[in-house]
C-alpha positions in Angstrom: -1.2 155.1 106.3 -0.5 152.7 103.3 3.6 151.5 103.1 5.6 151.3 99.4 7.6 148.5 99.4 10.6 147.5 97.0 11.4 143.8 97.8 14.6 141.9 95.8 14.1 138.1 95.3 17.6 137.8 93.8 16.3 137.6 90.4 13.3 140.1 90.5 12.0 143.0 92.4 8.5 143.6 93.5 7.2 146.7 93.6 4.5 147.2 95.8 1.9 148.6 98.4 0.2 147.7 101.8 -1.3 148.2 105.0 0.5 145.6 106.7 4.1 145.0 105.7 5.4 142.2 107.7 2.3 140.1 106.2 2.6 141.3 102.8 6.3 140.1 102.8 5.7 136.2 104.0 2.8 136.4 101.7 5.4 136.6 98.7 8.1 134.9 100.1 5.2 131.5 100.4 4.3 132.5 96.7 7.8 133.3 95.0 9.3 129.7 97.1 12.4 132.7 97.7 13.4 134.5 100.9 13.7 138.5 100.4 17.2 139.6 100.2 16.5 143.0 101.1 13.7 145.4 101.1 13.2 149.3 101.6 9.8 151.0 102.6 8.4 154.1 103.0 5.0 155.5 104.0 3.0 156.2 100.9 -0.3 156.0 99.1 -0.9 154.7 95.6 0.4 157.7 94.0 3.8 157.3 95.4 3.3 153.4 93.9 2.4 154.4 90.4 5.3 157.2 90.3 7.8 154.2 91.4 5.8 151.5 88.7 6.8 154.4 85.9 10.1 155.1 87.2 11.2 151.5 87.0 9.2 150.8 83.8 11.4 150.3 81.7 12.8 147.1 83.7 9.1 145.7 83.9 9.0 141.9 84.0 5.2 141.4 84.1 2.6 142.9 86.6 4.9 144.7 89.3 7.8 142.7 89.2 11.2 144.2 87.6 14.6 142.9 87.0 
């Protein structure tokens, strides 16, 4: 099973998904050059994903990062 992830940089929040979680976080924290201040999973598939990407649309950055 695939996990959802909401991760907050401070100044942007990614929206995600992933089969391994603890990867997938270092993986962003070595891109964005932030730590995570918090995050919240749950187990989900890509439907789950796109129903939180159109929740949160309206706060779209770029890609699937929101402020």
């Amino acid at each position: 099973m695939d996990t959802v992830y909401v991760i907050d940089f401070g100044d942007r929040v990614k929206i995600g998904i992933t089969k391994n979680l603890n990867a997938r976080i270092n993986q962003l924290q070595f891109a964005c050059k932030r730590k995570a201040k918090r995050y919240f999973f749950v187990p989900g598939d890509f439907i789950l994903e796109q129903i939180a990407h159109r929740k949160f649309s309206a706060y779209k950055i770029q890609g699937e990062y929101y402020n």
